[in-house]
C-alpha positions in Angstrom: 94.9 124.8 89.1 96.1 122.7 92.3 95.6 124.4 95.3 98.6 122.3 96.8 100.6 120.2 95.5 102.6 118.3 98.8 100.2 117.5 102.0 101.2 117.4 105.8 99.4 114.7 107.5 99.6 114.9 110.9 99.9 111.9 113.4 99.2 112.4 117.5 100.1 115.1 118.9 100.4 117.2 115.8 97.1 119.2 115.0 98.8 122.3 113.9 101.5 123.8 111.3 103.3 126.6 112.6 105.1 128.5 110.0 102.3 128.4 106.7 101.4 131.9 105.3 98.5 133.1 103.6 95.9 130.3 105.2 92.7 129.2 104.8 90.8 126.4 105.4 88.3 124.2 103.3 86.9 121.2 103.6 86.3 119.7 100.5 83.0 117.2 99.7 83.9 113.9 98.5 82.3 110.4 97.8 83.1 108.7 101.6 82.0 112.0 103.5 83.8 114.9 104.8 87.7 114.5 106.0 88.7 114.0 109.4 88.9 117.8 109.6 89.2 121.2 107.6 92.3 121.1 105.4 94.6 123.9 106.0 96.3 125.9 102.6 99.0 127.6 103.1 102.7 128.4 102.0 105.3 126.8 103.7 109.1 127.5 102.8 107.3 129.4 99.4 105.9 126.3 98.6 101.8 125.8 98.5 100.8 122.6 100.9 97.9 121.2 102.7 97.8 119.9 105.7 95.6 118.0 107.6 95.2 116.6 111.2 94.4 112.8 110.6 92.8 112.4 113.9 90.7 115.9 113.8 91.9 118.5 116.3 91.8 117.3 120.0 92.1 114.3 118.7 88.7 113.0 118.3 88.9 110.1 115.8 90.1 106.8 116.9 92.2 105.1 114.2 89.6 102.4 112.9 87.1 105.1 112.4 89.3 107.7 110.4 87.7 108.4 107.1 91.1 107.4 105.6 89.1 107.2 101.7 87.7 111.4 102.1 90.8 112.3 103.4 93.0 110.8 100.8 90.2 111.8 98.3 89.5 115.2 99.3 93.9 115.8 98.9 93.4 114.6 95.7 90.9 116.9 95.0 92.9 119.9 95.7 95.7 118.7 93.0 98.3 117.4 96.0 100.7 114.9 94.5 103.1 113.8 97.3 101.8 113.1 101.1 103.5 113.3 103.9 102.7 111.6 106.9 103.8 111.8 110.2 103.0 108.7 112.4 103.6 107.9 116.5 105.1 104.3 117.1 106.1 101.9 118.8 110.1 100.6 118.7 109.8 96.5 117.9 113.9 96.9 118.3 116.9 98.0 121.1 118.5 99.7 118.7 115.3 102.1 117.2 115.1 104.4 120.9 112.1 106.7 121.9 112.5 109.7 120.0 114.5 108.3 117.3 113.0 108.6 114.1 112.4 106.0 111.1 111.4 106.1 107.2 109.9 102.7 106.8 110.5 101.3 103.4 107.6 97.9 104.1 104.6 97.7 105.6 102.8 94.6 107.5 98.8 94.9 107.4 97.4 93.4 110.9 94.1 95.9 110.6 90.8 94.1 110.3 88.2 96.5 110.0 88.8 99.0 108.0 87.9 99.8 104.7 91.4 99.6 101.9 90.2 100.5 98.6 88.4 103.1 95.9 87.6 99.8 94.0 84.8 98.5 94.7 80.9 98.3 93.6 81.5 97.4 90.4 84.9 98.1 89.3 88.3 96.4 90.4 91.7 97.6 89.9 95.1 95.2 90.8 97.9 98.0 91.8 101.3 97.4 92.8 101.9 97.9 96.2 105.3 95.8 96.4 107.4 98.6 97.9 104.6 100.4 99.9 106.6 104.0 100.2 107.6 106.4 97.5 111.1 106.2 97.1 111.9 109.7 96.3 110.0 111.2 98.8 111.3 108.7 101.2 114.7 109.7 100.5 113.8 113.4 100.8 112.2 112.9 104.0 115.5 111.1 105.4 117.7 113.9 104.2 115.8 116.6 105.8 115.7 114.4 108.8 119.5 114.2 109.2 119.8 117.6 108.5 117.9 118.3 111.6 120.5 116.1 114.1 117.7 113.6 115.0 118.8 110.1 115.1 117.2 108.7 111.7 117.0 104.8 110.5 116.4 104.8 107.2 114.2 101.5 106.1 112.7 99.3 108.3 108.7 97.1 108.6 106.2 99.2 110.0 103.5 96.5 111.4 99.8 98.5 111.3 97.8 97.1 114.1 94.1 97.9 114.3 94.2 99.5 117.8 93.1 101.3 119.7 94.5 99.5 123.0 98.1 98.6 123.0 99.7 95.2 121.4 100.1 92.0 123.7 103.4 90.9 125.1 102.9 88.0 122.7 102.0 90.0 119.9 104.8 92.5 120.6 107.0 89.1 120.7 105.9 88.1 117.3 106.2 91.0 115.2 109.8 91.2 116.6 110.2 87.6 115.5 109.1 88.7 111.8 111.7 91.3 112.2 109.2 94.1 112.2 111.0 97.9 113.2 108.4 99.6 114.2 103.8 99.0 115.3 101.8 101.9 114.8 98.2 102.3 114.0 97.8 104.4 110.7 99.7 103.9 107.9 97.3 101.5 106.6 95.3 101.9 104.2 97.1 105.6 103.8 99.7 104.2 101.9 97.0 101.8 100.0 94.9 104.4 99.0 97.6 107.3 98.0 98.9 104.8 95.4 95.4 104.5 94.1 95.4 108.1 93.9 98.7 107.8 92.5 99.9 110.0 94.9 103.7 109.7 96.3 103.8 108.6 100.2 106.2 108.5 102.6 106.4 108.2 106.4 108.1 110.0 109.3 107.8 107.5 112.0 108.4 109.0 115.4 109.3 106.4 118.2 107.7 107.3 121.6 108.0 103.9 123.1 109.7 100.3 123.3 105.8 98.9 122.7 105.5 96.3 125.4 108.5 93.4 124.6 111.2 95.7 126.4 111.9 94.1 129.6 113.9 96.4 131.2 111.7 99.4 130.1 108.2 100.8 131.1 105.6 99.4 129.3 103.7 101.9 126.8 101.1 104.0 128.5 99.5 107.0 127.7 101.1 109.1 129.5 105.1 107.6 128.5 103.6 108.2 124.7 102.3 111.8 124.9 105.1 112.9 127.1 106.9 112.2 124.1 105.1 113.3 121.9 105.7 116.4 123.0 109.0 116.2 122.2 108.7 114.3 119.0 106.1 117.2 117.5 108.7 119.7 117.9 111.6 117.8 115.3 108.5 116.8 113.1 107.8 120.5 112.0 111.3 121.6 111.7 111.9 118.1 109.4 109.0 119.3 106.9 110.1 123.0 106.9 113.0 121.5 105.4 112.0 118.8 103.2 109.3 120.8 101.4 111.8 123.0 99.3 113.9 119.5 98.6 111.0 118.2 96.3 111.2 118.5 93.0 108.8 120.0 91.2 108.2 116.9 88.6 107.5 113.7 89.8 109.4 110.9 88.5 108.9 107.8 90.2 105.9 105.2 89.0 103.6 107.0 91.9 102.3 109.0 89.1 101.1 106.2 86.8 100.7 103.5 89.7 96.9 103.0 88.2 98.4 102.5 84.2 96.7 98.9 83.3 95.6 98.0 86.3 91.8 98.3 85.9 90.7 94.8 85.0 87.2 95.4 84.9 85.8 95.3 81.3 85.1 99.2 80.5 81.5 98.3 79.4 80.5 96.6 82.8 81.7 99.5 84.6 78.4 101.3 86.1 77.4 105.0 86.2 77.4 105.7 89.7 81.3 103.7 90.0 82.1 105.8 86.7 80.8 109.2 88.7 82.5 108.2 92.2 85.7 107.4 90.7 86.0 109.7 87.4 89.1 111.8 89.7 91.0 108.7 90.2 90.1 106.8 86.8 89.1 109.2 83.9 92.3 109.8 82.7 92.9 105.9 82.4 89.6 105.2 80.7 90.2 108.7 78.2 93.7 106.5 77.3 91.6 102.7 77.2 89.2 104.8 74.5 91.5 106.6 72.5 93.5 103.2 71.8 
């Protein structure tokens, strides 16, 4: 039986969920080593969720070192279906302000170091990854968002740099050239790996900043982002209070089968160990590849 079935992940700043009942805390073993920190179970709105502080509490995990493949995995392993992540940004446009909010619909991969896939060491799988966000969720997140009064842009390209410093004036230049919305540090290779888990995911992308382009504005320190942060924590928790009880309780977007056909390694050249490390992701597609 899943012990959740939706997952909080939570950005900067946000390293605790007020308002779950009956909680406890595990921290499941996986493959790629523990999560980034104990996942929290709980009932939020009557619905069972997990939720987990991507950066540990007090922050002490810098975004190229998150163990984006246990936490993803260990979610998985407690039955969760749709993920929920709540990310700090940068504003690449005027219009997107600090504390507006945006449910990007693209993604634009500028990390270099981090590792992007449960397919490797002997078996490769293709997925789709055209439209990067669940749909559905996305549309539920932006309709609890309204509901709230925060300013919400629904769609835009969220550009993952590797971090940690800051973007260059020149690179904050470019990505606004490629008509990018938003530059944060995270999303990627979350959204990669939840559609190998064939999990939905979706993004609430708060904007603390104007990145560095903005001439007229500060640019992004430290202390301009957590200052609103702050601020931006607050309409976070009250947005997923009120999209958990919007989701319906059967999935029906192509999340769910995102891994149908895509295995092209021959079923016989796939090893042990890969078969072992992988069976929670793939042993349903392989049960299906032997029963044809």
């Amino acid at each position: 039986m899943a012990e959740a079935r939706v997952a909080i992940m939570g950005g900067s700043g946000l390293y605790t969920m007020e308002g779950l009942s009956a909680i406890r805390e595990v921290t499941p073993e996986t493959p790629y080593g523990p999560p980034s920190d104990s996942i929290v179970l709980g009932t939020l709105e009557g619905v069972p969720v997990a939720f987990l502080p991507r950066h540990g509490r007090g922050h002490r995990i810098s975004p190229t070192q998150l163990p984006v493949r246990a936490n993803i995995y260990a979610l998985k392993l407690l039955g969760v279906e749709r993920v929920i992540s709540i990310s700090a940004v940068g504003s690449l446009k005027e219009e997107i302000r600090p504390l507006d909010l945006v449910i990007p619909d693209q993604l634009i991969d500028r990390t270099r170091q981090r590792a992007s896939t449960f397919f490797e060491d002997g078996v490769v799988a293709h997925v789709a990854f055209a439209d990067p966000f669940c749909p559905d969720l996305s549309t539920a997140l932006a309709t609890a968002a309204i509901r709230t009064g925060a300013t919400v842009h629904k769609g835009g390209t969220y550009v993952v740099m590797e971090g940690p410093a800051f973007s260059t004036r020149a690179e904050s230049n470019l990505y606004r050239s490629w008509g990018a919305s938003v530059i944060g540090m995270t999303a990627l290779p979350e959204a990669k790996l939840a559609r190998e888990a064939e999990m939905c995911y979706a993004t609430l992308a708060c904007a603390t900043d104007y990145d560095c382009w903005h001439t007229s504005e500060e640019s992004v320190s430290v202390e301009i982002v957590v200052a609103n942060l702050v601020r931006n924590v607050v309409t976070s928790k009250e947005i997923v209070r009120q999209v958990v009880p919007l989701l319906a309780r059967e999935r029906t977007c192509s999340c769910a089968s995102a891994l149908k056909n895509t295995i092209i390694t021959a079923r016989d050249a796939i090893p042990r160990e890969a078969r072992k490390r992988l069976a929670l992701l793939i042993g349903k597609e392989l049960e299906q590849t032997t029963a044809s």
